[in-house]
C-alpha positions in Angstrom: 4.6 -21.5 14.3 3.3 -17.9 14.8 5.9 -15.9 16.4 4.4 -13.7 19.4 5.9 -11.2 21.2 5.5 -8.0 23.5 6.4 -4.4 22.2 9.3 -2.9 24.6 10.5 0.4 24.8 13.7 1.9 25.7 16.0 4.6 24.0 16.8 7.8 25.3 14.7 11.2 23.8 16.6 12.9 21.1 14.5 16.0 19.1 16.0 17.1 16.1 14.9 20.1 14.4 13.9 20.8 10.4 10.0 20.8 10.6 7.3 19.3 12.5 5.2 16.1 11.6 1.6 15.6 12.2 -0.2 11.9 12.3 -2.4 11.6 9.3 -2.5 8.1 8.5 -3.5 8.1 4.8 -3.7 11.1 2.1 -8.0 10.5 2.1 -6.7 12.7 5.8 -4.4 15.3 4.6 -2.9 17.6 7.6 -4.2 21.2 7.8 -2.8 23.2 5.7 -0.7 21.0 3.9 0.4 22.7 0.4 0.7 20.8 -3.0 4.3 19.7 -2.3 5.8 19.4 1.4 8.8 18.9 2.2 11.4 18.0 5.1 15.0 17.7 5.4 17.9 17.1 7.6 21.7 16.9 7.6 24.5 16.0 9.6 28.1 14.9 9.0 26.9 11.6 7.9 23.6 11.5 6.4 21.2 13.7 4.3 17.5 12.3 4.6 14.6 14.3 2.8 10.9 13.4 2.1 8.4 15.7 -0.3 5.0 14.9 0.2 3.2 14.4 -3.3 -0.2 15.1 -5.1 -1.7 15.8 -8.1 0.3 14.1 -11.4 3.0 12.9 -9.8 0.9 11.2 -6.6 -1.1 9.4 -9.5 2.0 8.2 -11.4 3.6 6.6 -8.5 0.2 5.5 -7.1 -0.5 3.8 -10.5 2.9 2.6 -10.7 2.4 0.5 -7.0 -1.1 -0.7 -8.2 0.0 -2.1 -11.0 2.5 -4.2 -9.6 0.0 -5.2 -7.0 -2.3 -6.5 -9.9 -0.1 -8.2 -11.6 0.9 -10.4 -8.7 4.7 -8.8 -8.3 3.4 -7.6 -4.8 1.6 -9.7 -2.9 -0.8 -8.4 0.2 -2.1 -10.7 2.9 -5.5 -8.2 3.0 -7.7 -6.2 1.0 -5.3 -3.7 -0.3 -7.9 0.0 -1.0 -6.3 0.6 -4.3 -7.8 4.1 -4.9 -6.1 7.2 -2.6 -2.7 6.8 -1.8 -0.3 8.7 -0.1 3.1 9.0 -1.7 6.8 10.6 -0.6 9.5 11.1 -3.0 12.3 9.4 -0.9 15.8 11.1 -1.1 18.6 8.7 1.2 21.9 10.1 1.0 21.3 11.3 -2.6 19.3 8.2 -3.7 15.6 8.9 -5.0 13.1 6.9 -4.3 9.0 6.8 -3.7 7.0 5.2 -1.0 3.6 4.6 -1.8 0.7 3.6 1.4 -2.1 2.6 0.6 -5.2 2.0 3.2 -6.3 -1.8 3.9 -9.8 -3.2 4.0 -11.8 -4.8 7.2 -12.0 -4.9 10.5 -8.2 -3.2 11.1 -7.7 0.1 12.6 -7.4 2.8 10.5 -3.3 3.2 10.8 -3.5 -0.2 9.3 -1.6 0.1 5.9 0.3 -1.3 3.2 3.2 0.8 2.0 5.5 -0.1 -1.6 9.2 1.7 -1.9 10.1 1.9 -5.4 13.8 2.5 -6.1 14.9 5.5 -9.2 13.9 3.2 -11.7 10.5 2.3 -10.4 11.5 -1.4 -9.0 10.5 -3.0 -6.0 12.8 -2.1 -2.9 10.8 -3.0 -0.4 6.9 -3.0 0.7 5.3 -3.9 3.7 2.4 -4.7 5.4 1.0 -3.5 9.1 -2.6 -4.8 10.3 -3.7 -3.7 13.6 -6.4 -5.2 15.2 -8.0 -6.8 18.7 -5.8 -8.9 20.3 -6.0 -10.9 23.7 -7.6 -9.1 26.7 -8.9 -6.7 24.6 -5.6 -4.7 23.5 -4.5 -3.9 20.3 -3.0 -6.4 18.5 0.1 -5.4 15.4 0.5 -8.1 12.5 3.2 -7.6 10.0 4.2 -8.8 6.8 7.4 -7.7 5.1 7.5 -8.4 1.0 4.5 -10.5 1.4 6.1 -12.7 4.2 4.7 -13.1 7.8 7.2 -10.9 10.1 5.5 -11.2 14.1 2.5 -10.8 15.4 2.3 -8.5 18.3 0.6 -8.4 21.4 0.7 -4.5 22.6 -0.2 -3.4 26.1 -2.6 -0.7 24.6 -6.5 -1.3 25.7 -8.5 -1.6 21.9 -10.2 1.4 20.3 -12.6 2.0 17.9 -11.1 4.3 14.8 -13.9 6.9 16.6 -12.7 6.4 20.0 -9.0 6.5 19.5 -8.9 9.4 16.9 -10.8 11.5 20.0 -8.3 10.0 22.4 -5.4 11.4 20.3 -6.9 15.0 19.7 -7.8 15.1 23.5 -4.2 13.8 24.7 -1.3 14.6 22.2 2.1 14.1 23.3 1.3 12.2 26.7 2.8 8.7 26.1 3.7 8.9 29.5 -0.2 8.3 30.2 0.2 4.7 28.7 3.3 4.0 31.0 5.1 3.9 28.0 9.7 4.0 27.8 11.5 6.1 26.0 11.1 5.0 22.6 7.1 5.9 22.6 7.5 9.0 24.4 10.3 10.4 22.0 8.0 9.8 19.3 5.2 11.5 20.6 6.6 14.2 21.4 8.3 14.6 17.8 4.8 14.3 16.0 2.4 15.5 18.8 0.0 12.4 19.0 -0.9 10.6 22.4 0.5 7.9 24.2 -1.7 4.6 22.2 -0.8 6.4 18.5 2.7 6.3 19.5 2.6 3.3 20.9 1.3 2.0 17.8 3.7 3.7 15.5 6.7 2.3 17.6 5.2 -1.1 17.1 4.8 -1.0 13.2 8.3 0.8 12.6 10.6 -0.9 15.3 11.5 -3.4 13.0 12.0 -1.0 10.0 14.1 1.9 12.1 16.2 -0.5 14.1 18.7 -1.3 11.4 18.1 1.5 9.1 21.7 2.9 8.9 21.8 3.9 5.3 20.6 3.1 2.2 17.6 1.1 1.5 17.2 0.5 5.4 17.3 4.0 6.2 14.5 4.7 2.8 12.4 1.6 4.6 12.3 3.2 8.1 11.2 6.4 6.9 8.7 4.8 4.4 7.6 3.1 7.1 7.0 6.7 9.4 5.9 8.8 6.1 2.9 6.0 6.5 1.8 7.3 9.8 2.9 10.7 9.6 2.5 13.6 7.2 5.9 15.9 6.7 4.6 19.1 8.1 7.7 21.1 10.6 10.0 18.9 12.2 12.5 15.9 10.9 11.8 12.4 9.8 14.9 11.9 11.1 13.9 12.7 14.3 11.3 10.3 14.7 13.8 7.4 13.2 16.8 8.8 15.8 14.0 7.3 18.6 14.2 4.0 17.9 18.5 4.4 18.6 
């Protein structure tokens, strides 16, 4: 039976400071300015989370690395994965290295649809997911997920469909006004951390609710901000402070 259910919102708006992120969905959009390696970090008394932002050699190793493991069957995707650009993080999680990999998927999906492989230090499998967003009922959007090829939910959002045209316009014209959607505090924290509109964030809290809800440590903390990296490219402010809005 297909599990259904409605996004909610609710946590209180906590902005931590390190750098600034901006929404790029997928390296074939790199953020303005963006230099060969980018990086972002944060500390406190219990955790140290960083991401760099990769290209060139190292992008292609990790990027051939996840495709591989696609073609062989060890990853499984429930759509057309686009195995050509990627865009790839090394991952450090309280000292423990790791790469997250997003790849763009094929069809009628939005283009924040993705499919996004964490690989541990030596190259295994942690973790991959995968996030389709589409039309749904009434003509909103619509969030299916798979996590390590399994179906997750499928979500019914509150969001009125876009076109990729009309909702990259609406985000350039309305950054950082989730309020506008009559969104909670969840959406509006993390709109105001990467400086997108109301539906983007929206959409973002959708994908990576499940991800950032339980992501203490460890793998769970690399999976949340895997799952972020895939929407947002490290530019000024703290992946941590996009995963402390879904607390």
């Amino acid at each position: 039976m297909t599990l259904v259910r409605k996004i909610s919102t609710g946590a209180t708006i906590a902005l931590l400071a390190c750098s600034s992120l901006s929404t790029t969905a997928f390296a074939s959009e790199p953020a303005q300015g963006a230099n060969d390696l980018t990086t972002c970090s944060t500390q406190s008394t219990e955790h140290k989370t960083s991401m760099v932002l990769l290209s060139g050699e190292k992008a292609d190793k990790y990027t051939a690395i996840a495709k591989s493991k696609i073609d062989s069957g060890e990853i499984i995707s429930n759509a057309s994965v686009v195995l050509g650009e990627a865009k790839v993080y090394e991952v450090n999680t309280d000292g423990k290295i790791g790469h997250s990999i997003t790849f763009k998927i094929d069809g009628e999906y939005n283009y924040l649809s993705n499919f996004t492989v964490l690989l541990g230090n030596n190259d295994e499998v942690l973790d991959y997911s995968e996030t389709q967003i589409g039309l749904g009922e009434d003509n909103n959007f619509k969030i299916v997920q798979y996590q390590n090829g399994n179906f997750v939910s499928s979500e019914e959002t509150t969001v009125p469909y876009m076109t990729d045209e009309e909702l990259r316009s609406e985000n350039h014209r309305t950054r950082a006004t989730a309020e506008t959607q009559g969104a909670g505090g969840t959406v509006a924290c993390v709109a105001s951390v990467l400086g997108v509109s109301g539906a983007v964030g929206y959409l973002i809290v959708g994908a990576c609710s499940g991800a950032c809800a339980a992501s203490a440590t460890g793998v769970g903390a690399g999976i949340c901000i895997a799952c972020i990296g895939a929407y947002a490219t490290v530019g000024g402010a703290s992946v941590t402070a996009v995963a402390s809005c879904f607390k």
